[in-house]
C-alpha positions as a printed NumPy array, in Angstrom:
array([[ -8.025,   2.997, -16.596],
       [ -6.611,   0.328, -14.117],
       [ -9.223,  -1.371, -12.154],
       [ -9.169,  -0.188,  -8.616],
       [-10.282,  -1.596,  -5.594],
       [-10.877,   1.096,  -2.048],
       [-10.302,  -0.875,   1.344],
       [-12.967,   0.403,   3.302],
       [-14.323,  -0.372,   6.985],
       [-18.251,  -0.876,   6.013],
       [-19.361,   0.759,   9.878],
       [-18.396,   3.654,  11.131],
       [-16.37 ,   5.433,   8.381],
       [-18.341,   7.288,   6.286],
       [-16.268,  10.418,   6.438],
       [-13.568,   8.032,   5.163],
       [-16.231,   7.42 ,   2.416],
       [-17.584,  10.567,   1.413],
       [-13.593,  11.471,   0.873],
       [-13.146,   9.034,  -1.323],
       [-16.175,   9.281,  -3.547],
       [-15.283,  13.614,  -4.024],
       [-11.398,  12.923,  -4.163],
       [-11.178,  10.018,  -6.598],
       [-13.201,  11.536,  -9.012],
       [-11.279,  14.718,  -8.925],
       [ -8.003,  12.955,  -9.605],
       [ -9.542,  11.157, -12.916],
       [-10.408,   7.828, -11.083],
       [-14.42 ,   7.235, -11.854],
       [-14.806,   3.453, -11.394],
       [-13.554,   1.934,  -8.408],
       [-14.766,  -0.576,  -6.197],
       [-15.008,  -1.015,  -2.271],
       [-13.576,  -3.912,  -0.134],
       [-16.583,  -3.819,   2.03 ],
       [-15.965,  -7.582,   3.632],
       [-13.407,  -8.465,   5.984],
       [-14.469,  -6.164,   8.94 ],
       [-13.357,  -6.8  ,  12.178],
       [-17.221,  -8.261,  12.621],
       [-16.83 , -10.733,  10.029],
       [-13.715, -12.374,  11.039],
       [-15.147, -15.842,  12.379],
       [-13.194, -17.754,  14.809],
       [-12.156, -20.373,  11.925],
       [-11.007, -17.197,   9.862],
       [ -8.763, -15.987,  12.818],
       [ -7.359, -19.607,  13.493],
       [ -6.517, -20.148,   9.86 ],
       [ -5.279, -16.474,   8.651],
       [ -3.689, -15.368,  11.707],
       [ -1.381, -16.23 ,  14.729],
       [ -2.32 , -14.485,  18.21 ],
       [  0.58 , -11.67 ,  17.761],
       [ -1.275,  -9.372,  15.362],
       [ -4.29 ,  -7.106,  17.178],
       [ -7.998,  -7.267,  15.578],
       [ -7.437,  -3.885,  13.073],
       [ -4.506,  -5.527,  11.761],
       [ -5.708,  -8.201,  10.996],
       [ -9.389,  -6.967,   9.444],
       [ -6.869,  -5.152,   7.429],
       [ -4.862,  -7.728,   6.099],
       [ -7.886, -10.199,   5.135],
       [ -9.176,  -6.949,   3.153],
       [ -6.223,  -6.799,   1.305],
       [ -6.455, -10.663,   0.943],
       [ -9.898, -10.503,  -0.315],
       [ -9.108,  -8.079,  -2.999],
       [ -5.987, -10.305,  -4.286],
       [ -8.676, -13.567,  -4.621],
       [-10.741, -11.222,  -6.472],
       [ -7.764, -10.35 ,  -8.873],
       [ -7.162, -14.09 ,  -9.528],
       [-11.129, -14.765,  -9.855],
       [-11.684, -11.999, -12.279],
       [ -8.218, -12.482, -14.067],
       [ -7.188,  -8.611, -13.618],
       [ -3.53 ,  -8.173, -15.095],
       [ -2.761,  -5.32 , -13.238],
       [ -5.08 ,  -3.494,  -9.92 ],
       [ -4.657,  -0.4  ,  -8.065],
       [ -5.363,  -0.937,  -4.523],
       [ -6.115,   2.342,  -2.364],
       [ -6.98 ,   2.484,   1.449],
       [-10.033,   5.043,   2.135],
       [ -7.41 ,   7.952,   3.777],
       [ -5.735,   8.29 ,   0.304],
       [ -4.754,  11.658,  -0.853],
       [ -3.719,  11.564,  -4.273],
       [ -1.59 ,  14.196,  -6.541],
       [ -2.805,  16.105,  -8.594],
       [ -2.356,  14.906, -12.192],
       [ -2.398,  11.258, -10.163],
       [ -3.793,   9.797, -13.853],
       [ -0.881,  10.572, -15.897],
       [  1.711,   9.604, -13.538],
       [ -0.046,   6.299, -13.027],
       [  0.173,   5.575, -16.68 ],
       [  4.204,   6.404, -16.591],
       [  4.375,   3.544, -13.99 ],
       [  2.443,   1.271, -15.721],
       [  4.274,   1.988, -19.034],
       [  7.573,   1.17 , -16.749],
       [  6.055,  -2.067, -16.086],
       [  5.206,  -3.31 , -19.149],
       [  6.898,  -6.302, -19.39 ],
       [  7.634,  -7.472, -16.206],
       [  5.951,  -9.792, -14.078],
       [  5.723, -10.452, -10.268],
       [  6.004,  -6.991,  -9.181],
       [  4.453,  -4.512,  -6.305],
       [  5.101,  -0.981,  -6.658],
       [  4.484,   1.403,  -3.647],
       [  3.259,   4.564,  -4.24 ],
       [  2.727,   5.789,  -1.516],
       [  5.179,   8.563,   0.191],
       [  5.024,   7.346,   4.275],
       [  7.763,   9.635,   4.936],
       [ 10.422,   7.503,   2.672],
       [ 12.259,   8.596,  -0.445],
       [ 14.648,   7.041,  -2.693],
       [ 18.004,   8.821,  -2.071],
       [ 18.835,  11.605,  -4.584],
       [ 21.93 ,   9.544,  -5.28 ],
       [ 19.44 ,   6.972,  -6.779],
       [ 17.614,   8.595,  -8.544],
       [ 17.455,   8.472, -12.64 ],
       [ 15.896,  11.339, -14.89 ],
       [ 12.605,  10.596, -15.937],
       [ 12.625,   7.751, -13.65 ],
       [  9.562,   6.962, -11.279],
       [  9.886,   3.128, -10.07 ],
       [ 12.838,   2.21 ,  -8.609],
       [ 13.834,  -1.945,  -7.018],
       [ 14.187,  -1.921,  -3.103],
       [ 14.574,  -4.769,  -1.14 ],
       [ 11.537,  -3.593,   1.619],
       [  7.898,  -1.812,   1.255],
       [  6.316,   0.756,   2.71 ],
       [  2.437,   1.068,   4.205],
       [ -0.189,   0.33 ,   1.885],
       [ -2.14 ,   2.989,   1.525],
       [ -1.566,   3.027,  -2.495],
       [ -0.294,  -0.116,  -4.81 ],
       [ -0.517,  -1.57 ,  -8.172],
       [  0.421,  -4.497,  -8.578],
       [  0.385,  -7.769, -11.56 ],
       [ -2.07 , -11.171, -11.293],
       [  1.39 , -12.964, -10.348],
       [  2.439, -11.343,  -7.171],
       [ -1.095, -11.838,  -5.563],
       [ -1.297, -15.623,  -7.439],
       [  2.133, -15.836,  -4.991],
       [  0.739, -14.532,  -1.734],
       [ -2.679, -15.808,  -2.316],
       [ -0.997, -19.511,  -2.285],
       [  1.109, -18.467,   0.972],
       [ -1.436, -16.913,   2.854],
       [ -3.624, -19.595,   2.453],
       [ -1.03 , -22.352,   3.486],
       [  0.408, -20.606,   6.778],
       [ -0.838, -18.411,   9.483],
       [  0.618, -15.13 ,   9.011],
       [  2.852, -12.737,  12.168],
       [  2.722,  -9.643,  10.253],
       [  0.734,  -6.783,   9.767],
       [  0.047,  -6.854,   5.919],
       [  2.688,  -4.196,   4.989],
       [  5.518,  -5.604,   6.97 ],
       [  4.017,  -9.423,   5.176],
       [  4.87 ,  -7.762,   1.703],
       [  7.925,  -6.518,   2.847],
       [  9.629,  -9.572,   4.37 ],
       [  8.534, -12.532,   2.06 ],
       [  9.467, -11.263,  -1.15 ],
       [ 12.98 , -13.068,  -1.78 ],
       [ 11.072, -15.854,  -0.171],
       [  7.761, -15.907,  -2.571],
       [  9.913, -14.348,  -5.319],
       [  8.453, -11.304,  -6.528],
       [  9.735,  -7.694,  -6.733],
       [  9.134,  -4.444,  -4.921],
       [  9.458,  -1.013,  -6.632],
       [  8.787,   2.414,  -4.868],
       [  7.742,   5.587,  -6.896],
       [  9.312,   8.721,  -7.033],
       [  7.959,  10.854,  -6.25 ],
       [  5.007,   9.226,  -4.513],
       [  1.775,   9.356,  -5.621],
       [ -0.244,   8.818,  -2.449],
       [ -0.303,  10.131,   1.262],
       [ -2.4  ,   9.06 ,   3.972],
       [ -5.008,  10.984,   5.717],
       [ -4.522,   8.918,   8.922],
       [ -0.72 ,   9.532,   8.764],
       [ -0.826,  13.172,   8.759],
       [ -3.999,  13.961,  11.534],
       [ -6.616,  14.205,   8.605],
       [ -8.221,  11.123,  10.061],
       [ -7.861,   9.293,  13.25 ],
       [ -6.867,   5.454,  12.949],
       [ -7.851,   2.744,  14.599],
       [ -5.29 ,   0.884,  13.153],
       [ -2.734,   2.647,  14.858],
       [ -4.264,   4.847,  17.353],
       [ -3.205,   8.162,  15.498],
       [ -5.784,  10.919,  15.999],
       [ -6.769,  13.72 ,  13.902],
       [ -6.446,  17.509,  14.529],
       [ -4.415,  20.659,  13.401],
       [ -1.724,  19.563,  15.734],
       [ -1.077,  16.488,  15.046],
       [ -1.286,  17.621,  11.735],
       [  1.622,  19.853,  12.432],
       [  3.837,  17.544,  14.054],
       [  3.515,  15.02 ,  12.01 ],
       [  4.229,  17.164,   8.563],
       [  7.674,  18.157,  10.882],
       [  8.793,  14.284,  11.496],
       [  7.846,  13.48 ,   7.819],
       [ 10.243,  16.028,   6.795],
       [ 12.62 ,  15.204,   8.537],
       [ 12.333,  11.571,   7.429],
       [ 11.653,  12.07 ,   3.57 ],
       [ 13.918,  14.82 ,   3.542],
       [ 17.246,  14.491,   5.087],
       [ 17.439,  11.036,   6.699],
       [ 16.386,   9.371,   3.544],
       [ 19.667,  10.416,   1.526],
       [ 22.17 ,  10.514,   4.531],
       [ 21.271,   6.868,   6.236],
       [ 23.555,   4.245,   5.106],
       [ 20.947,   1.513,   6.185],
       [ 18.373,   3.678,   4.244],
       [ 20.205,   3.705,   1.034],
       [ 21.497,  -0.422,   1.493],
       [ 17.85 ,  -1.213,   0.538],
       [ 18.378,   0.394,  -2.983],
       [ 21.607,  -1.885,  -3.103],
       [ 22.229,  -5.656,  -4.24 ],
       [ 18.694,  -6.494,  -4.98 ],
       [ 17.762,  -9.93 ,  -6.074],
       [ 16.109,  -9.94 ,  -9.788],
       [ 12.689, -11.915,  -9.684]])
């Protein structure tokens, strides 16, 4: 199995925790490690001033060195290939074999991200190839599930560490990739949801709460947004067009 790495808040989360450690295992994902450093608590003045510019808040940017952290270890350890989960994942069920299908899709290439995760975006049905699941789009999504090769974090391990960053890590991946020359794929259909996203957990990331409400109205607007304005926006279905090769 892939080697996968859990962003976790070490304080304060355990519920996040205690998820993970029944949900993983159920989906066929034993061995897994946490990204325990990087809290909000550890980021020093000297780690703000040389990571960050003053536009992101504190969250954002405890959740971006996380990510960070896990891409050094990838180039320390020499992993070809990690899964990277945040600690509201909900995987599918038979989340194993579909992983492998992506990975055999990748074999290959080099310099890649692929998104699994479904944050209420779908590649238009008029995209979409038979016993297809990655498809090139010129944007990402959130990051609450991705696999991706030693190269692409070699890339943003190099920029990160040679300008501040204005982005929240998800938006980063998103915009620099022409720039740092690597390629985005989403998966369809997704793989991953996120607790926090749908009122399973509350988020201090982005001040969503939890409850059977919120619950509700979000699984409504996600609908709505996976389902109908996904195939019928022309600006949606331009970021499946004219992609540059990396």
């Amino acid at each position: 199995m892939i080697k996968t790495f859990v962003i976790h808040v070490s304080k304060g989360y355990e519920e996040r925790r205690k998820h993970i450690d029944k949900h993983l295992p159920e989906r066929g994902i034993t061995d897994y490690e946490y990204m325990l450093r990087g809290d909000i608590d550890d980021l020093s003045d000297e780690i703000r001033n040389e990571f960050f510019d003053d536009s992101l808040r504190l969250p954002e940017k405890s959740c971006f060195y996380k990510h960070y952290l896990v891409m050094k270890k990838v180039i320390e350890e020499q992993i070809p290939q990690v899964l990277v989960l945040e600690d509201d994942a909900l995987l599918v069920k038979g989340f194993d074999s579909q992983l492998k299908r992506i990975l055999k899709e990748m074999e290959g290439k080099t310099n890649y991200l692929v998104n699994i995760e479904d944050a209420a975006s779908s590649v238009p049905y008029s995209y979409r190839e038979k016993d297809q699941l990655t498809y090139s789009c010129k944007t990402n999504k959130l990051t609450g599930g991705l696999v991706y090769d030693i190269s692409f974090a070699k890339k943003l391990v190099s920029y990160i560490e040679s300008s501040p960053v204005c982005a929240p890590i998800d938006g980063f991946i998103g915009n620099e990739n022409d720039r740092l020359g690597y390629s985005i794929h989403w998966c369809q259909p997704p793989l991953v949801s996120q607790g926090s996203k749908n009122g399973m957990f509350a988020s201090e990331l982005n001040g969503a709460k939890s409850g059977l409400y919120i619950r509700l109205r979000s699984a409504i607007k996600d609908f709505y947004r996976r389902d109908i304005r996904s195939h019928l926006s022309k600006k949606h279905k331009a970021l499946f067009q004219n992609i540059n090769k990396h």
